[in-house]
VEXDREN-2710 file (C-alpha; in Angstrom, 1 decimal):
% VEXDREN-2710
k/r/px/py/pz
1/UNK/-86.0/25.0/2.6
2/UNK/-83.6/22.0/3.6
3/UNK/-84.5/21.2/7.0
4/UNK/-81.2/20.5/9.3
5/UNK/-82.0/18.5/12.5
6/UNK/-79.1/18.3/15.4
7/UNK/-80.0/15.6/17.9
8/UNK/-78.8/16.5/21.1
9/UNK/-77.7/13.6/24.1
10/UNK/-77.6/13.9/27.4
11/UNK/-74.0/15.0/28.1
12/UNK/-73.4/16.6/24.0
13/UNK/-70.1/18.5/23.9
14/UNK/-71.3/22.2/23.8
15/UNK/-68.8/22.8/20.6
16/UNK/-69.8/19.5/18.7
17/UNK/-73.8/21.1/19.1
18/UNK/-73.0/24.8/18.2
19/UNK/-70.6/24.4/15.5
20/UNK/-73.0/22.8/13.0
21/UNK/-76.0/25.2/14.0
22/UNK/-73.6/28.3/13.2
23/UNK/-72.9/27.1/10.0
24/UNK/-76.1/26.2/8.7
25/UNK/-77.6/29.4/10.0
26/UNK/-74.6/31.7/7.9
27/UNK/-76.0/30.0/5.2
28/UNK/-77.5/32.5/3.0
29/UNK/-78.8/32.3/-1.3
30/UNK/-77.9/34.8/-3.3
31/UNK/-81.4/36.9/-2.6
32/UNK/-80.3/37.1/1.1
33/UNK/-82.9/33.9/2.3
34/UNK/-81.5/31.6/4.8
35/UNK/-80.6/28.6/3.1
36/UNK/-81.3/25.9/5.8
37/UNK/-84.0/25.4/8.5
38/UNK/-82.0/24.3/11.8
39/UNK/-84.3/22.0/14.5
40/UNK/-82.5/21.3/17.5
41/UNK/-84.0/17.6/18.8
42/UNK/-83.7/15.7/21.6
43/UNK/-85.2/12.2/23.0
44/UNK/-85.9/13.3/26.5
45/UNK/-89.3/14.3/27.5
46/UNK/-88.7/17.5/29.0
47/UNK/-85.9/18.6/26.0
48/UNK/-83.5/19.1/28.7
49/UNK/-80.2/17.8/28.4
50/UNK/-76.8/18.7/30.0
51/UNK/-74.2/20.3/28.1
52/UNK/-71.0/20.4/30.9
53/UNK/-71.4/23.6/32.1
54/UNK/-75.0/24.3/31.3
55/UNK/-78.3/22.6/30.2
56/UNK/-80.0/23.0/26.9
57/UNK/-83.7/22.6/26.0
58/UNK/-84.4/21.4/22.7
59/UNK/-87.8/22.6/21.1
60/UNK/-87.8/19.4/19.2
61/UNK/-88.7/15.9/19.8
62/UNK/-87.1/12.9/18.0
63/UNK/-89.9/12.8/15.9
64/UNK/-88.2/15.9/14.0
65/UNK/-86.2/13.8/12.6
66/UNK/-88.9/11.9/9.8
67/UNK/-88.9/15.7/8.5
68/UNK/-85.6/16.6/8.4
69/UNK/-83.5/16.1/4.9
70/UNK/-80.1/16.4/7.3
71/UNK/-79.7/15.2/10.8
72/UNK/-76.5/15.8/12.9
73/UNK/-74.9/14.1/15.5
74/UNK/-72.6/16.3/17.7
75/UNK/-70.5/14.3/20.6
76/UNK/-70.9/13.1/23.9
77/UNK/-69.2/13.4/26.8
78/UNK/-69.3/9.8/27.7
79/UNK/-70.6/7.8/24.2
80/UNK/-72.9/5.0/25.4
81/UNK/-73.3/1.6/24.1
82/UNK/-76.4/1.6/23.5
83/UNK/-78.5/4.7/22.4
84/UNK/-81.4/5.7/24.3
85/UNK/-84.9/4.2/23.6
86/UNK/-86.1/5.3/20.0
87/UNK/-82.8/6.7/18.8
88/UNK/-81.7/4.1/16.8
89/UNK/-84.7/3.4/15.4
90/UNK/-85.6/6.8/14.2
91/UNK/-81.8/7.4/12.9
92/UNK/-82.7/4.1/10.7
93/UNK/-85.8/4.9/9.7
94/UNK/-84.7/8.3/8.0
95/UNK/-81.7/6.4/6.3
96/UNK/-83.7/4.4/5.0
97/UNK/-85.5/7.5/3.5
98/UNK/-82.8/8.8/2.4
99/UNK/-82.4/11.3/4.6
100/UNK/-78.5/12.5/4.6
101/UNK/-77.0/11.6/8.2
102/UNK/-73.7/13.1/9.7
103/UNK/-71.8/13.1/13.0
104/UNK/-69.2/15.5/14.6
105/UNK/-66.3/14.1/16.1
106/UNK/-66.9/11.4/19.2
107/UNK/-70.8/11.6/17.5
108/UNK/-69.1/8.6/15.6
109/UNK/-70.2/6.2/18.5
110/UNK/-73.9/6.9/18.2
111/UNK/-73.5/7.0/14.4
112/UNK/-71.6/3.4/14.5
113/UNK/-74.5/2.1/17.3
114/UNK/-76.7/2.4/14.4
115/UNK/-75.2/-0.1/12.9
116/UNK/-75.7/2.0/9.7
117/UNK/-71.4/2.3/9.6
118/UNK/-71.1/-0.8/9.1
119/UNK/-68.5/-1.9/6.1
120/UNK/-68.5/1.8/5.3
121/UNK/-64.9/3.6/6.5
122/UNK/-65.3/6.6/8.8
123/UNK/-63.3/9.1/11.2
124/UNK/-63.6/10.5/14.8
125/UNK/-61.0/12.2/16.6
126/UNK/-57.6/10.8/16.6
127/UNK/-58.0/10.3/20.4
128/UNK/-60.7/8.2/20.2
129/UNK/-60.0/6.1/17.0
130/UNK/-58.9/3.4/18.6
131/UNK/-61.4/2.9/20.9
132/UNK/-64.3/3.5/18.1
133/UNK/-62.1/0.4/16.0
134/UNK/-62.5/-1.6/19.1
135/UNK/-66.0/-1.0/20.2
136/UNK/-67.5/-1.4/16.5
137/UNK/-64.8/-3.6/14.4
138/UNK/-67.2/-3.8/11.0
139/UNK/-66.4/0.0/11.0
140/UNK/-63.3/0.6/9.3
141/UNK/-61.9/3.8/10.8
142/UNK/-59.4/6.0/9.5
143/UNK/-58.0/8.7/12.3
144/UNK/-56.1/10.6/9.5
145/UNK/-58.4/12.5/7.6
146/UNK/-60.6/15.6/8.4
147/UNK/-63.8/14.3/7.2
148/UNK/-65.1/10.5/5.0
149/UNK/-68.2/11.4/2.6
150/UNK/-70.7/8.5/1.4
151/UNK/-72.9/10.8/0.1
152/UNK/-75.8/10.2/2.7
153/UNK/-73.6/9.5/5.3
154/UNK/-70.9/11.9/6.6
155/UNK/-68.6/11.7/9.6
156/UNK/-66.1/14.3/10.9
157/UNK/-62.9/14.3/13.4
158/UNK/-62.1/16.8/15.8
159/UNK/-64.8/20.0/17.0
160/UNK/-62.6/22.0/14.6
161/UNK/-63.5/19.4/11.7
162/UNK/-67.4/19.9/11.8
163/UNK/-66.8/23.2/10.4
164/UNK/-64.8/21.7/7.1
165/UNK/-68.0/19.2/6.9
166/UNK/-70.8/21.4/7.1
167/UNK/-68.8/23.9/4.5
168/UNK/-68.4/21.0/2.3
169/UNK/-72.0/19.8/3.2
170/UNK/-73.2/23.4/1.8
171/UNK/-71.0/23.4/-1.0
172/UNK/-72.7/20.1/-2.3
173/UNK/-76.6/21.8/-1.7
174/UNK/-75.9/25.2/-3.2
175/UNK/-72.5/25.6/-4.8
176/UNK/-69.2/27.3/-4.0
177/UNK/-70.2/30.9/-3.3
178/UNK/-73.0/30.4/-0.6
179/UNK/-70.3/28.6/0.8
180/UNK/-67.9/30.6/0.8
181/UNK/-69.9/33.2/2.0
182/UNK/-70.5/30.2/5.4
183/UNK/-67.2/29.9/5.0
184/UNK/-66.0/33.7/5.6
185/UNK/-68.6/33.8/8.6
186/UNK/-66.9/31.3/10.1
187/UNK/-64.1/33.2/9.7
188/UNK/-62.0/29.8/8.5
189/UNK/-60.8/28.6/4.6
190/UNK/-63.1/27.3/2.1
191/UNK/-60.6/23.9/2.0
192/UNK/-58.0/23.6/4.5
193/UNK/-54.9/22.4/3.7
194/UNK/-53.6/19.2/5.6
195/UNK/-54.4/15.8/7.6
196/UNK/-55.4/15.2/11.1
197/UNK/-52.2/13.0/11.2
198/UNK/-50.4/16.2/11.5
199/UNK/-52.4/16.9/14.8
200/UNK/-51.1/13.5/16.5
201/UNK/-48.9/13.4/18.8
202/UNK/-46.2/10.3/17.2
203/UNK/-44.3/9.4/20.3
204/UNK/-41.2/7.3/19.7
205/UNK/-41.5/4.0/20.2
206/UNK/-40.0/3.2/24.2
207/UNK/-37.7/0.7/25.3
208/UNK/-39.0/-0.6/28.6
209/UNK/-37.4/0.6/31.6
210/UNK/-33.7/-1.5/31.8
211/UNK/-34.2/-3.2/27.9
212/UNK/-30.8/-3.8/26.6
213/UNK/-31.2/-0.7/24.1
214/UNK/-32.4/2.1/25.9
215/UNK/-28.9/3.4/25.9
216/UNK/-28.8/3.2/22.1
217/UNK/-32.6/4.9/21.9
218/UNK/-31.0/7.8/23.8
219/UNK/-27.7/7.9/21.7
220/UNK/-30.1/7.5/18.2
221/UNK/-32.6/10.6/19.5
222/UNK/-29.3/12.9/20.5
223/UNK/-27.7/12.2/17.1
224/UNK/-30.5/12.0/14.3
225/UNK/-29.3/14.7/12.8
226/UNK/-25.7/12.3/11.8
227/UNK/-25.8/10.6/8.7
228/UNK/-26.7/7.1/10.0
229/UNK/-26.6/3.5/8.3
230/UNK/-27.9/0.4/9.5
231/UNK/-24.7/-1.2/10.1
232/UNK/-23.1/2.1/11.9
233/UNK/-25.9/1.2/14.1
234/UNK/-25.3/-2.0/15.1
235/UNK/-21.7/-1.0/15.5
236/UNK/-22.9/1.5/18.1
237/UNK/-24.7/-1.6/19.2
238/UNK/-22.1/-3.8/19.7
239/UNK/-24.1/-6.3/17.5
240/UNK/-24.9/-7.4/13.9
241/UNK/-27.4/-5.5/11.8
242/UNK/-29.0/-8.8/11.6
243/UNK/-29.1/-9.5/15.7
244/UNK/-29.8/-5.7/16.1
245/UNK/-33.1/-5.2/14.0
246/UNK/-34.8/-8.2/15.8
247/UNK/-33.7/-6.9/19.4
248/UNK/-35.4/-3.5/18.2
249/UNK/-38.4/-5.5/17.3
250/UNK/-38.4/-7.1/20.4
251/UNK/-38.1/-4.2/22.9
252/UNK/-39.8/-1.1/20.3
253/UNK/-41.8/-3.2/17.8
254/UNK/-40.1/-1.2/14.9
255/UNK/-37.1/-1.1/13.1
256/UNK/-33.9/0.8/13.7
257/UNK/-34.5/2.7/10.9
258/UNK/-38.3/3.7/11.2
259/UNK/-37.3/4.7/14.7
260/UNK/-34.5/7.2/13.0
261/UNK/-36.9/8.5/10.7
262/UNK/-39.5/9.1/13.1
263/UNK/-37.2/10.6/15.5
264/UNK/-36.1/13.2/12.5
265/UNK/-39.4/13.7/11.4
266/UNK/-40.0/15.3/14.8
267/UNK/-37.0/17.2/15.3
268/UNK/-38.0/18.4/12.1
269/UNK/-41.4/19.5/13.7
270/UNK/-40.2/21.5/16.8
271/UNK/-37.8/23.5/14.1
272/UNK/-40.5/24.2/11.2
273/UNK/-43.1/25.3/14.8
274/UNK/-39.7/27.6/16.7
275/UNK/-37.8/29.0/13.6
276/UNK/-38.0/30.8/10.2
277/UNK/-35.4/28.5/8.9
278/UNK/-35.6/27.2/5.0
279/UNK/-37.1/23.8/4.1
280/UNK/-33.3/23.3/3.2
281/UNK/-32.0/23.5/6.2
282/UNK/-34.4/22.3/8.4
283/UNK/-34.1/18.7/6.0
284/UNK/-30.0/19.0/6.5
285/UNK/-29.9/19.7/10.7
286/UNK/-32.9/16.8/10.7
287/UNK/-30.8/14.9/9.2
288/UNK/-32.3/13.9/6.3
289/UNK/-29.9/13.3/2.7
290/UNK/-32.5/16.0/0.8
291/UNK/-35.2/18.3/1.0
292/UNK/-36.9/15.7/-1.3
293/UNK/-36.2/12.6/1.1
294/UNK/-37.3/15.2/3.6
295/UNK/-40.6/15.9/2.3
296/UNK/-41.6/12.5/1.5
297/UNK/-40.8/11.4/5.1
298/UNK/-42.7/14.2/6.4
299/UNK/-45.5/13.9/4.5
300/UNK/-45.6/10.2/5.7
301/UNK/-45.6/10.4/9.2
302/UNK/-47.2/14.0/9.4
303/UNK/-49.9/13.9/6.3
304/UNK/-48.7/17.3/5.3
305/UNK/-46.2/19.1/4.0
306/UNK/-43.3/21.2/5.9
307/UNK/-44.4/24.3/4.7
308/UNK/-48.4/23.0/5.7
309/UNK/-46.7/21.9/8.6
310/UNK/-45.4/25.5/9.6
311/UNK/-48.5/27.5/8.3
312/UNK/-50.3/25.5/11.0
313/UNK/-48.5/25.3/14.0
314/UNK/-45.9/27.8/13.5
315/UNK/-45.8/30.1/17.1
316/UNK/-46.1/34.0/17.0
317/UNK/-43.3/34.7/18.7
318/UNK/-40.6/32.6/19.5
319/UNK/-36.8/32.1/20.5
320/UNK/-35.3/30.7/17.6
321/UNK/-33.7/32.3/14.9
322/UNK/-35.6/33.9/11.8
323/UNK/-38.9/33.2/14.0
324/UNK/-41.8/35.2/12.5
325/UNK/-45.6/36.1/12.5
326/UNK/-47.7/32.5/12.0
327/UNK/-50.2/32.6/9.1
328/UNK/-53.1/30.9/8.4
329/UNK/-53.7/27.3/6.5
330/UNK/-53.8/27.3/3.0
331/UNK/-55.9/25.9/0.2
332/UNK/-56.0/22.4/-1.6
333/UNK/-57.0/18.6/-1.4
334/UNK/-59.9/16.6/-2.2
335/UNK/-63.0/17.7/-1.9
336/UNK/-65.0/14.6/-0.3
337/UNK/-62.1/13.2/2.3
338/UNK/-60.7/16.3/3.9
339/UNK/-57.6/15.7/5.8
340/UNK/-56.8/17.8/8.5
341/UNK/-58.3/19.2/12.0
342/UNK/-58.3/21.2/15.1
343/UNK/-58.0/19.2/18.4
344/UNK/-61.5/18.8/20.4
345/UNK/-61.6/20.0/23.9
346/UNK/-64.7/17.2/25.1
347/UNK/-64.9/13.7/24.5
348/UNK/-65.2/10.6/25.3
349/UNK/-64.6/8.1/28.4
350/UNK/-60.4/8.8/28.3
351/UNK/-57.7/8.4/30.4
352/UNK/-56.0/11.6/31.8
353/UNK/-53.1/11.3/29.5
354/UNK/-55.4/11.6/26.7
355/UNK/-57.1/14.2/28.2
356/UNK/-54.6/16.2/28.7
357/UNK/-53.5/15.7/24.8
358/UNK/-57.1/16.4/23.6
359/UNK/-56.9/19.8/25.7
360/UNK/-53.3/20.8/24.0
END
C-alpha cells in the first residue's frame, strides 16, 4: 500500500492538513481496498502542534518519513526561515530516495527552505508569491497556475488547489477512475477549468495622490467602454501621444493603453459575475472592437475564458438583467500544470489588506 505522510508544523493551517488526508483516504481500488496509507507526522516530541483554533497530536514522528513513498507539506500560519531541527534533513534524505514530495499552498516556504526548489519553477498562493520570489530567488515562482508537477516534486496554490493535486497525484498512481471516484467524494471536478490569475485581484495601476493625470485615470475608467485611440487620449490630455505615454509611465508604470485594457477587462468581470448578458455584448459595453479581441484580452489578464470566467464567479442571485442560477467549473487543460484555484483562508505573515483579500 503507498504510504502518504503529512508533516504537520507548529501553527499548520487546519484546511492545508485536512484537505490532503481526505483525499487520500476516498481513495479506494476497484476491490473496495483503501488505496493509500495516510501517517500524520510531526517533529515535536509530544506530537502536539497548534492548528488556530485547536491542537492536533500527530501519532507520528519525523522518522515516518524514511517510510513513506509521499510526504505532504500543508501551510503555516507564519512560514519560518528556517525549519525546525531535523526537518530539513529528513525532507532531503527521502528526496534523495526518491520519495515523491509535495506542499499545499504557503507549505511552499518549507518546501523552498529545503533548498530542494531550487532552479525548479513552483506556485503558492497568489498572496504570497511575491514574498516566496523574494525570500528564495533560485525558486522561479509562477502565482498563475493551480498546481507545477516535477514528477517527484509537487507544489500547489491556494487550500482549494491541494484538492486538484492530490486528484491528479491519484490519477498518476492508479488511473482515471479511482480518481474520479476521490474526485466525486470530494464532491469537486476531475480537472477544473481555469488559472489562479482569474482569482487575483488586478487593481489599476494609481496615479499618486495630486499626479498630473489623475484626472485623466478617472475620465479613462468612466469611459472604457468609448472607442479610444492613443492620440484621442493625449487630446483629452492636452499633450502629445509621445509626451503622454512617458508621463503614464512615470506616475502608473504602464502604458495608456494597457491601463485601457485592463480597466475593460474588469468591467468586463463585474458584468460576466452580475448579468446573464451574451459574450457579445458584454465585449461591445466593455468596450472592446470584438468578441474575439475580447477574448484574447480576457484570457490575458484573467487566464480564462469569459464564459470560465462566469461559471466560476457568477452570483446566484443578482440585480442585473438576465442574472441566473451559477453553475459549477467545467472540464479541460493540461494535466501536469493546472491553472486555477480557490482562495485560502490561512497564511502566511501578511499585511491586513492582504488578509482581508485572502478571506474574500
Amino acid at each position: 500500500m503507498h504510504t502518504v505522510a503529512v508533516l504537520v508544523l507548529d501553527g499548520v493551517v487546519p484546511f492545508d492538513l485536512s484537505a490532503p488526508i481526505d483525499a487520500f483516504g476516498w481513495a479506494r481500488l476497484p476491490d473496495g481496498r483503501p488505496a493509500y496509507r495516510v501517517r500524520v507526522c510531526s517533529p515535536s516530541a509530544s506530537g502536539e502542534v497548534s492548528a488556530g483554533a485547536f491542537t492536533v497530536r500527530a501519532p507520528y514522528g519525523v522518522e515516518a518519513l524514511a517510510e513513506a513513498d509521499t510526504i505532504i507539506l500543508p501551510g503555516v500560519a507564519n512560514p519560518p526561515e528556517e525549519l525546525p531541527p531535523g526537518v530539513a534533513e529528513a525532507l532531503r534524505d527521502a528526496a534523495a530516495d526518491g520519495t515523491r514530495i509535495a506542499s499545499v499552498c504557503v507549505g511552499a516556504f518549507l518546501f523552498a527552505a529545503t533548498g530542494l526548489l531550487d532552479g525548479l519553477r513552483a506556485t503558492t498562493h497568489w498572496v504570497a508569491a511575491r514574498e516566496l520570489a523574494e525570500r528564495y530567488p533560485k525558486v522561479e515562482v509562477d502565482p498563475n497556475v493551480l498546481y507545477v508537477d516535477h514528477d517527484r516534486f509537487l507544489t500547489s496554490a491556494g487550500a482549494a488547489a491541494a484538492l486538484d493535486m492530490c486528484l491528479h497525484m491519484i490519477r498518476k498512481d492508479y488511473g482515471s477512475a479511482v480518481a474520479a471516484q476521490a474526485a466525486r467524494m470530494s464532491v469537486m471536478p476531475l480537472e477544473r477549468e481555469g488559472g489562479q490569475a482569474q482569482f487575483i485581484v488586478h487593481d489599476l495601476s494609481p496615479a499618486p495622490s495630486g499626479a498630473t493625470l489623475e484626472p485623466l485615470l478617472v475620465w479613462l475608467e468612466d469611459n472604457c467602454a468609448d472607442d479610444l485611440t492613443l492620440n484621442r487620449i493625449a487630446e483629452r490630455a492636452g499633450m502629445s501621444a509621445r509626451t503622454l505615454n512617458r508621463r503614464f509611465r512615470e506616475q502608473t508604470g504602464t502604458t495608456p493603453l494597457r491601463w485601457l485594457h485592463r480597466a475593460r477587462v474588469r468591467r468586463a468581470q463585474h458584468l460576466l459575475e452580475s448579468t446573464g448578458y451574451p459574450v457579445e455584448r458584454i465585449a461591445a459595453q466593455a468596450g472592446f472592437g470584438s468578441p474575439t479581441a475580447f477574448r484574447e484580452c480576457f484570457r490575458k489578464v484573467a487566464g480564462t475564458s469569459p464564459q470560465g470566467y462566469r461559471r466560476a464567479f457568477r452570483s446566484r442571485t443578482g440585480t442585473g438583467p438576465g442574472v441566473g442560477t451559477a453553475t459549477g467549473a467545467g472540464a479541460g487543460a493540461e494535466p501536469r500544470e493546472r491553472a486555477g484555484a480557490g482562495a485560502r483562508t490561512g497564511g502566511r505573515p501578511t499585511g491586513a489588506s492582504e488578509r482581508d483579500a485572502m478571506r474574500s
